[in-house]
N, C-alpha and C positions, 0 to 999 in steps of 0.2 A: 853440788850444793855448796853453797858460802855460809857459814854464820857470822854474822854480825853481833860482836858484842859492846854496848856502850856501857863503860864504867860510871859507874855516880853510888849515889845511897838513895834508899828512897824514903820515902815519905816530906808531905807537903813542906819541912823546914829544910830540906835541903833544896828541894827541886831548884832553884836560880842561882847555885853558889856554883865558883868554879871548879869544883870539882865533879858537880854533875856535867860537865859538858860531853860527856859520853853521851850521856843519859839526850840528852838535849841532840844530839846527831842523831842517832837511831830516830827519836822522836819525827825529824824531822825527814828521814827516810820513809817513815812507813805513812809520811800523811803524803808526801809523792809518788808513792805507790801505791796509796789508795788502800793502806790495811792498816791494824790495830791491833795495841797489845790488849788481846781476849781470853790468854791460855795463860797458867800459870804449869810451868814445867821448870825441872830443872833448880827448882829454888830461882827463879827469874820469872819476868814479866817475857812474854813469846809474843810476836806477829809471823807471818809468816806470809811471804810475798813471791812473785816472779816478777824479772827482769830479762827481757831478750832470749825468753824460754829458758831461764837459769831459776832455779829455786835459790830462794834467798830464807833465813830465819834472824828474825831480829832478836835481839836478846838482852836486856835488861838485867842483871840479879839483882834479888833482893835480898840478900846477904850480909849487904854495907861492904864499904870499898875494903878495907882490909881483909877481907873472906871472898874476895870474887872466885877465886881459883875452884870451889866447891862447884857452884854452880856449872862456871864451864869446865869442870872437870867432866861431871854429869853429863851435859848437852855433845860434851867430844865421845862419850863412850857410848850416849844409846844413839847418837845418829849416825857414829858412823864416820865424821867427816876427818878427814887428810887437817893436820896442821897448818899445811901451808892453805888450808880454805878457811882460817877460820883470822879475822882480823880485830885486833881487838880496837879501840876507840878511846882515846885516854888522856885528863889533863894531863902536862907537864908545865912544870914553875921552871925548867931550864930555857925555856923556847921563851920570846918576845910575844906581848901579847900580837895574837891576829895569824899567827904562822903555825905555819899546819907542816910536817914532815912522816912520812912513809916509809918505814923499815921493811925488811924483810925476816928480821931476829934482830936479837940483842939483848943485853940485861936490863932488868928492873931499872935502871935510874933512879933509884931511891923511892920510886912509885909502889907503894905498898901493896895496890892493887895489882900489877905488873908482875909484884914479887911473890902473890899468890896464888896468879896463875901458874907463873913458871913453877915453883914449888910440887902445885897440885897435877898439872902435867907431866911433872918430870923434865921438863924441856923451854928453853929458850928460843928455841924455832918455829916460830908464828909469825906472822905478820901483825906491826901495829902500825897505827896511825895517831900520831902523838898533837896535842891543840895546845899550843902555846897562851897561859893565860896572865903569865907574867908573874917577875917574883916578888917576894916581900922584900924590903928593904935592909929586915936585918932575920938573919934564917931563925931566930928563938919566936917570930911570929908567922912562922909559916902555916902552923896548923888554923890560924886565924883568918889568914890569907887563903887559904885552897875553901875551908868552909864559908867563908862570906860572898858575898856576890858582886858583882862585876859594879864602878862605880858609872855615874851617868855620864863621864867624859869617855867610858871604856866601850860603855854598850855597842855604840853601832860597829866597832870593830871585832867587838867580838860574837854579834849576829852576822858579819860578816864570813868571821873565820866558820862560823857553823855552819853555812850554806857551803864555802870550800869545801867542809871537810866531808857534804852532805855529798858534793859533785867528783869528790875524790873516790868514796865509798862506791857510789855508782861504775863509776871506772874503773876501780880494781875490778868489779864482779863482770864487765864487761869485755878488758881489754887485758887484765893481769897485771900483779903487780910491778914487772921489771916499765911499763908500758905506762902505768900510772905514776910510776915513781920520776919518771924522766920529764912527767907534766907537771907535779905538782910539789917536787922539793925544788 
């Protein structure tokens, strides 16, 4: 089993800012899969799919990004899954807009959301997959920048980067991360 988790906030005022772009990958997974978040578990929106006879769990919290770690704290301890099965999906303002990179571990990079998983884990050994949405210009407007949305000169690059990160996600769950990571950093 993999779980998929996309970082965002929910409800209707965030859903297009860039910090939902977790949100917006999963999204875009499970309508290629052909499933739907129907369950509510975990403190998170659930789908639940297969891939290539792989069980897959989509997973959304609804938390708000600085508490994700609750929810997939939850979803790691009643499923069950290994660490290194669970990927997490996540803006970063360090990465250029449109670029997508694949870890294996590492620290929060000031990603709050990042920083509550690790926290609520215990551990920095996960996989994520980080979406480059570009930074603010001066860091005291950052929080302005992650929650607003993508301008119209940005969009098609960054419906861009969502379909990568959509066909990335696929590939780990298919081929592993050392395998995906060599396709798509």
């Amino acid at each position: 089993m993999k779980l998929i988790v996309g970082l965002g906030n929910p409800g209707q005022k965030y859903r297009d800012t860039r910090h939902n772009a977790g949100y917006r990958v999963v999204d875009t997974l499970a309508a290629r899969l052909h499933t739907a978040f129907s369950k509510e578990k975990y403190h998170a929106l659930v789908a639940e799919a297969r891939l290539d006879a792989r069980r897959l769990v989509l997973m959304k919290p609804l938390t708000f990004m600085n508490r994700s770690g609750l929810a997939v704290q939850r979803a790691v301890r009643y499923t069950g899954v290994n660490l290194a099965d669970v990927l997490v999906v996540v803006d970063d303002v360090h990465l250029p807009l449109g670029r997508v990179r694949l870890r294996g571990s590492g620290s929060a990079g000031g990603h709050n959301g990042l920083k509550s998983i690790i926290d609520h884990l215990g551990s920095q050994d996960f996989p994520r997959l980080r979406l480059g949405v570009g930074s603010a210009e001066i860091s005291a407007e950052m929080v302005n920048h992650v929650l607003g949305v993508f301008a119209a000169a940005e969009r098609p690059e960054a419906e861009a980067m969502i379909g990568r990160a959509a066909d990335a996600v696929m590939r780990f769950v298919t081929d592993g991360l050392e395998q995906t990571m060599s396709v798509f950093n």
